[in-house]
C-alpha positions as CSV (number, residue, x, y, z in Angstrom):
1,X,-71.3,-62.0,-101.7
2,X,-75.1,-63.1,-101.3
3,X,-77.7,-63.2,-104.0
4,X,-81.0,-61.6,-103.7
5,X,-84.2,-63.6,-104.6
6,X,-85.1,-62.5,-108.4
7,X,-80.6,-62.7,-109.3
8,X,-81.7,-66.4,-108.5
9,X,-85.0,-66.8,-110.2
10,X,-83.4,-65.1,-113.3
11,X,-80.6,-67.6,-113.1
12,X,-83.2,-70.6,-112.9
13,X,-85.8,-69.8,-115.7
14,X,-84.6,-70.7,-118.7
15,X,-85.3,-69.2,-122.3
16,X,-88.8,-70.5,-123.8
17,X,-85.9,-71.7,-127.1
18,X,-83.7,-73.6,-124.2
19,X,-87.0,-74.7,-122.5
20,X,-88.7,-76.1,-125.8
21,X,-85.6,-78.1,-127.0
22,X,-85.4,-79.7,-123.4
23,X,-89.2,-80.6,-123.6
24,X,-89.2,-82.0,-126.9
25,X,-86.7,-85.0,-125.2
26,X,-89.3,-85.7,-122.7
27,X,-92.1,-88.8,-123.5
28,X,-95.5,-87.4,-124.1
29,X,-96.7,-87.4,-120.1
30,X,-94.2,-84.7,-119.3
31,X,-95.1,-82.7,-122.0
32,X,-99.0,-83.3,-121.0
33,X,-97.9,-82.1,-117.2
34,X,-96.0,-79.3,-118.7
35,X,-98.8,-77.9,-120.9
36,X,-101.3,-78.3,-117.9
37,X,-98.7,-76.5,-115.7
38,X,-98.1,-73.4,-118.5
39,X,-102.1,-72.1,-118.0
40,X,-102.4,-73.2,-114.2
41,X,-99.3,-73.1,-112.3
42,X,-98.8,-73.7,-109.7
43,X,-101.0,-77.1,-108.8
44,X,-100.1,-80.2,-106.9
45,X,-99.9,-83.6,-108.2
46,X,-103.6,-84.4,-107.5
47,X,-104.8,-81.2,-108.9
48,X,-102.5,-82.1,-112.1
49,X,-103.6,-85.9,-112.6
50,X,-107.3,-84.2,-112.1
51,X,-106.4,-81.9,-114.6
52,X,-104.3,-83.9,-117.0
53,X,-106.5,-87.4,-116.9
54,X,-103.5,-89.7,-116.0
55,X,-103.4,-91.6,-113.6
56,X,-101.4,-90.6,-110.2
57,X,-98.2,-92.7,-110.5
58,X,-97.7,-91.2,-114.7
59,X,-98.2,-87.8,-113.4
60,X,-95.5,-88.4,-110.3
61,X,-92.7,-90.3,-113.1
62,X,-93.6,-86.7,-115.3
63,X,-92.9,-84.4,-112.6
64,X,-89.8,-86.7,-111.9
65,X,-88.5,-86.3,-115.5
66,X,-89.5,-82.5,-115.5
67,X,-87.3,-82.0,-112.4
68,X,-84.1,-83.5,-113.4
69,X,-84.2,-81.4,-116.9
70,X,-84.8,-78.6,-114.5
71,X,-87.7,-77.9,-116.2
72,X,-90.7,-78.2,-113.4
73,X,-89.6,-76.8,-109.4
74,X,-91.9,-77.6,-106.4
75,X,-92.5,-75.6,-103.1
76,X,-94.9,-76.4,-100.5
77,X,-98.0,-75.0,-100.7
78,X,-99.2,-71.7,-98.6
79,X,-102.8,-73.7,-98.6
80,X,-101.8,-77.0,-97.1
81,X,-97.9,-77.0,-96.0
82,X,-98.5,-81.2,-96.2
83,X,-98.5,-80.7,-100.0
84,X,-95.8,-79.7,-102.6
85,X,-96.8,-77.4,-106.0
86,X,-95.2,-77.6,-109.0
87,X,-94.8,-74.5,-111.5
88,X,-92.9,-74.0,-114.6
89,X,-89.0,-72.7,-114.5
90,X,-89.5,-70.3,-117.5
């Protein structure tokens, strides 16, 4: 039994209720990340400390605590394949 592409992007975005209440655990970097991500998705993590204002190693721990809530995904970018870009799982 395979599943097609959008059964598995349905199954990872979450509701913006589920998304919210895993945000709000977060500290305030994540959230900053987050916010950037929600009006310029997707952007790698120079493009994001650039946007944002932190510096490069607070916008790398964000991403790593927006990951493991399964918040944040990454692919590599059709631009540069050297370079991952990070969007919003909602």
């Amino acid at each position: 039994m395979s599943t097609s592409t959008a059964e598995m992007n349905r199954e990872d975005s979450l509701s913006e209720g589920e998304f919210r209440e895993r945000l709000r655990e977060l500290p305030p970097s994540a959230k900053l990340v987050a916010k950037v991500l929600e009006g310029d998705a997707p952007l790698s993590q120079g493009e994001l400390a650039e946007e944002s204002l932190l510096p490069d190693r607070t916008v790398r721990y964000a991403l790593n605590r927006l990951e493991e809530t399964e918040l944040v995904s990454s692919r590599y970018s059709f631009k540069d394949a050297r370079k991952q870009v990070y969007f919003l799982n909602t």
